[in-house]
N, C-alpha and C positions, 0 to 999 in steps of 0.2 A: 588686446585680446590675449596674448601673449604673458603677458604680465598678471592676468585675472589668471589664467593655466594656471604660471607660476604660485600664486600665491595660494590657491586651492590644493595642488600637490607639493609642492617643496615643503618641507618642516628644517626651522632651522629654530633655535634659540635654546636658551639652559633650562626652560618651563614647558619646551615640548621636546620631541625628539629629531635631531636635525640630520641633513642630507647634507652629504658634500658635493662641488659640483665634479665630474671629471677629471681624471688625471687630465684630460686632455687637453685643458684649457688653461690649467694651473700653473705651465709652463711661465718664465720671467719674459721672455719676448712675445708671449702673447699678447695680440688686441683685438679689439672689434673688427679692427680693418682689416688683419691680418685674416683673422677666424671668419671675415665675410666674404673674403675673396674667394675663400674653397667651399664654404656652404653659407647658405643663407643664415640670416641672424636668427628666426623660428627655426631650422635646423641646431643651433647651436643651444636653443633652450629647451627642446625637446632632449637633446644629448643629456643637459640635465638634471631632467627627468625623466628619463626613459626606463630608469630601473633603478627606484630607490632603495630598494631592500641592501643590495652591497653597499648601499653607503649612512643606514641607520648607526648612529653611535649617542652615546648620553651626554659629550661635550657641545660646547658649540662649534659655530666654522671658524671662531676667530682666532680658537685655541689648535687650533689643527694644524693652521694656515703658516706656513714658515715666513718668520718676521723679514727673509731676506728680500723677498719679492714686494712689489706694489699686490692690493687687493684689485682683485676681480669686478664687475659691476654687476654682475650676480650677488656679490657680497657687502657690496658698497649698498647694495638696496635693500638685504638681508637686514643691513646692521642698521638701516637707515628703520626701515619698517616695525624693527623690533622695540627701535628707541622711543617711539610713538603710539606703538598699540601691542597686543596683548597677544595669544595663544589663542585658539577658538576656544571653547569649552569642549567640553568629550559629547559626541554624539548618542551617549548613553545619560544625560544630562533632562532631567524632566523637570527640574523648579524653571517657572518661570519669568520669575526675579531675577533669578540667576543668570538668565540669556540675555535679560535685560538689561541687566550690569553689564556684561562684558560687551553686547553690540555697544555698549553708550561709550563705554569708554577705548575702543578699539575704533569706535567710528564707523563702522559694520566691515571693517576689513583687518582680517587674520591670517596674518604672515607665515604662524605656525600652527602646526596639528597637536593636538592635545597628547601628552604621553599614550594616557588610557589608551589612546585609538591604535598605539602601534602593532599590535596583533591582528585587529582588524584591515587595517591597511597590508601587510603581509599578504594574511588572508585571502583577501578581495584583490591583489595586484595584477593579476592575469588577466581579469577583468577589466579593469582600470586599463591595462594599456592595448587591451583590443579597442576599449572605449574611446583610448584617446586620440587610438590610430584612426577611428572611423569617423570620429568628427575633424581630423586633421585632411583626412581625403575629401571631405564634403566642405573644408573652408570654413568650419562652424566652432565656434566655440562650447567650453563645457557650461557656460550656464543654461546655452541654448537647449539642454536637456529638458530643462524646468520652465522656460517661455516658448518654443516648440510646439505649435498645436499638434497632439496627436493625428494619426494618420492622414498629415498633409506633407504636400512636402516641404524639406528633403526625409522628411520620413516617411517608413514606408505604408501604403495605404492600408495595411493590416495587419495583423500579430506575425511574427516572422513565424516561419514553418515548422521550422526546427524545434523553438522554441513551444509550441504549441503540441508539438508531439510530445516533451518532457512533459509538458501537464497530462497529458492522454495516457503516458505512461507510469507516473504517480498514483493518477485518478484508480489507474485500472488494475497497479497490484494493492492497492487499498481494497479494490472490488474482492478481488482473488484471495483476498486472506480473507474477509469475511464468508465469502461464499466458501471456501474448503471449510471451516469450522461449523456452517449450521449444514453441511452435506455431510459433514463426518459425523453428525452426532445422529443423523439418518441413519448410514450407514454402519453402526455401530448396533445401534435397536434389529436392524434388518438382518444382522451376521446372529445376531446373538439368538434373536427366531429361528436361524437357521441351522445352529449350532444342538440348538435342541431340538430339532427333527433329525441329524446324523446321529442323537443321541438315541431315541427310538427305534431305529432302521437299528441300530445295535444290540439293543434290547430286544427286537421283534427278530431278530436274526434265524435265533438258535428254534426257536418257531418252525417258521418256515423251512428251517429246514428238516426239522422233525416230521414234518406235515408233509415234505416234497412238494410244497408250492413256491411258484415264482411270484418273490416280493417286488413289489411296484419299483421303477427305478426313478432317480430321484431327478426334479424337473432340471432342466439344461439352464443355466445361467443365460439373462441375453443381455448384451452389452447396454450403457449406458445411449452409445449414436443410434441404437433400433429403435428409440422412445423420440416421437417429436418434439423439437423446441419451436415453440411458440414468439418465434424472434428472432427480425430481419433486419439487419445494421440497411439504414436508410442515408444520405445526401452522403454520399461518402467526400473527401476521409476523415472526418469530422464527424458526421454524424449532425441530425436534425438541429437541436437544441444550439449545439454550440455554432450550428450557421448561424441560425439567429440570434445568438449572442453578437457576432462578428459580425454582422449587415447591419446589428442595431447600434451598436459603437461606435460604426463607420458613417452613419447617419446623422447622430448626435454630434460629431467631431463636425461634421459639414455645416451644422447652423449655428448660424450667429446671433447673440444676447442670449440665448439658450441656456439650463443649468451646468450643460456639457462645458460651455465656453467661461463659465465662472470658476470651474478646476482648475488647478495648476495643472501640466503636463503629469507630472508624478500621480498627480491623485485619479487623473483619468484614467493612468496605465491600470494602480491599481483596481478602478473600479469594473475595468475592462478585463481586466486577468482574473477578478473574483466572478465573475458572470460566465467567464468561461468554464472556469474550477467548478463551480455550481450544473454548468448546460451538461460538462462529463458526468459530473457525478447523479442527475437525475437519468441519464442514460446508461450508463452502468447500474444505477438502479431497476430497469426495467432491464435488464439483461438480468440481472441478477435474479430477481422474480421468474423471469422465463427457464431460465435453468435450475433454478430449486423445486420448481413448477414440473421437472420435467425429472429431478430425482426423486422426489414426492412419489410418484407415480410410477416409475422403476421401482422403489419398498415396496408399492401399495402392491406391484404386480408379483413382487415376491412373495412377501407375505400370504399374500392368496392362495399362492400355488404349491409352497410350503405346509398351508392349513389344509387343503385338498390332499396333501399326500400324505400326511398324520392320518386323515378321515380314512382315505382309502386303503395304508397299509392296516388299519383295523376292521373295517369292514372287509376286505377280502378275508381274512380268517373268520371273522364271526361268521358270514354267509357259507363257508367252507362246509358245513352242515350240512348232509345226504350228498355229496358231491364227490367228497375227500374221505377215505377209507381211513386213515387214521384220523383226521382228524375228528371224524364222525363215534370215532369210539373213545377218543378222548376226551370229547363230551359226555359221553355215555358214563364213563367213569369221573368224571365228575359230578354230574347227576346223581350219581349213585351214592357218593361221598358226601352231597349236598344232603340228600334226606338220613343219612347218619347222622347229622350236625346237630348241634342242641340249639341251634336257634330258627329249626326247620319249623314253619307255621307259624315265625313271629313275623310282625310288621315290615320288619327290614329285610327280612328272606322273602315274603312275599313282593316286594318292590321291584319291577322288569322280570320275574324268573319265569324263565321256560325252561324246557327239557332239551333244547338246543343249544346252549349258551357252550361254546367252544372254549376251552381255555387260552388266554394268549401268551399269558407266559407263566411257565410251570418250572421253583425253582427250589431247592432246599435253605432252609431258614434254620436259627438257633435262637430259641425262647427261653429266658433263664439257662437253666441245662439241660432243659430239654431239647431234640432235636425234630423236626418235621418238615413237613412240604407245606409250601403256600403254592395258592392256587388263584390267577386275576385270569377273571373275564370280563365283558365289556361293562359288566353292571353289580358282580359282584366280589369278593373275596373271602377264601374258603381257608382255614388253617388245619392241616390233618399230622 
């Protein structure tokens, strides 16, 4: 088993990139016997592999190796394994001729790692030696990764926690940037509505104050948490969906001649990790709907209330007629202005006119070069 470790992590030869063992073994009076009497012989292979990164180099071991000393049997099996079979192929390798080549002639055992892969193994090494520590606690070898039936033992009966919270936490800033982008494009329509009611209130100002009436004040913002959401995080901490991912995988794992049992360990994991990915992401889905559901409905109550106070700062003025001392003569001189007009008794003068129409905003204007007042009420426009 020891020997399988080795030859899956150690990289030694000039076609891949090789590992040296330890200073600490490399001493001239070193032996087995010696180096067993203080730790065990799986301790002394683990020592040389425990941290390959310090000892990646582009030579081989043999060229490193000072010719004074006898070699190692770490390296006596290095040079043996090398003389006899091949390099793996690179794990980014997809002809498959090509893998067929090299198991045939390797005999399906590879001494070394492929150059390509030394970034990757860099990469992934923190991994690799949590990995290797944990199947060294349990007595297991690393092929046992891949013949292992899923959640039996010594593995554990379900997705570790940890782990499963990284996918819940993926899943769910995936949610979160979707959902700001179609809330923000709500909330963009609903400012810009609102933007053009403070512009009225501006306009209608000088109005009301001419007039001495008090203009409507403009409706109170209400938070987002005053609107209900329609959605209840259920089997915690998981969540419905992805229980039943996890009781269903667990169940699958437990029977025998089953499809579950014709996967490799690897293919289960994945097919168990994609059913989970899937159980978050239909449940952040319905979160997602619930909460856009519920700023929907925060616009729809703006907008409302927004178009109600447009309505009302103009009908308070128009109604302002026998009420309002100026404003009642305001109209009156309007009126009066109205039937001086040259288009008094055409179609479009007669359209809404009465003798009440209050003016709402009365402002001076410049026509070519000439100068005048314009005159808007709720239904017409008078230029004097």
């Amino acid at each position: 088993e020891a020997a399988a470790l080795v030859q899956r992590i150690k990289a030694v030869g000039a076609t891949g990139f090789s590992i040296e063992p330890p200073q600490s073994i490399l001493t001239d009076d070193a032996t087995i016997s010696s180096v067993s009497s203080s730790m065990s012989y799986l301790k002394s292979i683990s020592d040389a592999v425990y941290s390959p990164i310090t000892y990646l180099t582009s030579s081989s071991p043999a060229a490193n190796v000072s010719s004074r000393r006898p070699l190692t049997v770490i390296e006596l099996m290095s040079s043996e394994l090398l003389r006899k079979a091949i390099s793996s192929p690179s794990v980014g390798t997809t002809s498959r001729s090509a893998l067929r080549a090299a198991k045939q002639k390797s005999y399906g055992i590879y001494p070394a790692l492929s150059r390509e892969d030394s970034p990757l193994v860099k990469a992934s090494w923190v991994f690799l030696k949590d990995c290797i520590g944990e199947l060294d606690s349990r007595c297991l070898s690393y092929t046992s990764l891949g013949i292992q039936p899923l959640f039996q033992y010594p593995a554990l009966p379900t997705l570790d926690a940890h782990f499963i919270n990284q996918i819940k936490a993926l899943c769910r800033e995936s949610m979160i940037v979707s959902l700001i982008k179609a809330a923000s494009d709500l909330e963009v329509y609903a400012r810009e509505f609102e933007v053009s009611t403070g512009n009225l209130d501006q306009i209608l100002r000088p109005t009301y104050e001419s007039y001495k009436l008090a203009p409507p004040r403009l409706p109170t913002p209400v938070p987002l948490t005053a609107y209900p959401l329609d959605y209840h995080e259920t089997s915690p901490p998981w969540g419905p969906h992805v229980k039943e991912a996890l009781e269903s995988a667990s169940a699958s794992s437990n029977e025998e001649g089953g499809v579950q049992s014709q996967l490799s360990s690897f293919e289960q994991s994945a097919k168990v990790i994609s059913s989970v990915v899937a159980g978050f992401q239909r449940q952040n889905d319905m979160e997602q709907g619930a909460r856009l559901g519920r700023k929907n409905l925060q616009v729809m109550d703006r907008l409302a209330k927004m178009q109600s106070h447009k309505r009302d700062s103009i009908a308070r003025i128009r109604d302002s007629y026998g009420e309002n001392y100026l404003a009642t003569s305001a109209a009156d001189d309007f009126h009066s202005l109205r039937n001086k007009s040259k288009n008094i008794g055409s179609l479009t003068d007669r359209i809404h006119a009465s003798p009440n129409e209050v003016p709402l905003l009365i402002c001076n204007v410049l026509v070519g070069n000439a100068a005048g007042t314009c005159y808007v009420t709720h239904s017409h426009l008078l230029f004097n």
